[in-house]
N, C-alpha and C positions, 0 to 999 in steps of 0.2 A: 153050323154056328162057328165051325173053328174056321170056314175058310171065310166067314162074313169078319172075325175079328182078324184073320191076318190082313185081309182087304182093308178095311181099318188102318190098320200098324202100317203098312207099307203109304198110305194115303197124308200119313203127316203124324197119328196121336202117338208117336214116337218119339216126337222132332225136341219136345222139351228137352233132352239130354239129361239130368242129374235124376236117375232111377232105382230101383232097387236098392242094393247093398251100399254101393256108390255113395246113392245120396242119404243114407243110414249113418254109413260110415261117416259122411262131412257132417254128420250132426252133432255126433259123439264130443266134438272139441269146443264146441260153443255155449254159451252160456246159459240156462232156460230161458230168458226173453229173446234170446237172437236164436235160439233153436224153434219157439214158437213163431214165429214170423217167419223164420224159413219154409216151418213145412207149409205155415199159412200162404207163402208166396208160390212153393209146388204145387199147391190146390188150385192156386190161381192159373197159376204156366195150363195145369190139366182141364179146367175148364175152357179156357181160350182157346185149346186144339178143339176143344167139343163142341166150343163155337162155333170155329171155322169149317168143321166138319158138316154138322148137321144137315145143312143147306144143301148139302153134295148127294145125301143120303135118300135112293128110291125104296126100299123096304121098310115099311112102317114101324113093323114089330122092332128091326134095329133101332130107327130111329128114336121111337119110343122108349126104349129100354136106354141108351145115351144118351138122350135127352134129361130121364131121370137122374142117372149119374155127372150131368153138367149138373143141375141144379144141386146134389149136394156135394161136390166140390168146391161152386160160390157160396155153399152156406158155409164151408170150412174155410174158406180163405177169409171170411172179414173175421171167423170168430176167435 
């Protein structure tokens, strides 16, 4: 499993940039309606690699298991 998600990581679901503490940290200064749209917008960035991924993906079980985690990401980005 660990090396199906470093295969993952290195493949792109990386590429968003603003992660972890990082993007924690940039929240901290912003307002509550421009902190919800941000994170609503990272939910977005993380579904769009899940996007791109998918298609790439031969092992079912991964794909099925990141496929479910695309699907609530776009439920957290419009909400």
């Amino acid at each position: 499993a660990v090396a199906r998600a470093l295969t993952v990581r290195r493949r792109g679901a990386a590429a968003g940039g603003r992660v972890g503490p990082d993007f924690l940290a940039s929240l901290r200064h912003l307002p509550p309606g421009d902190r919800r749209r941000a994170v609503a917008a990272r939910h977005g960035e993380v579904a769009a690699v899940l996007r791109r991924l998918l298609p790439r993906l031969a092992d079912d079980r991964l794909h099925a298991a990141l496929s479910a985690l695309r699907s609530e990401h776009e439920a957290m980005a419009v909400g």
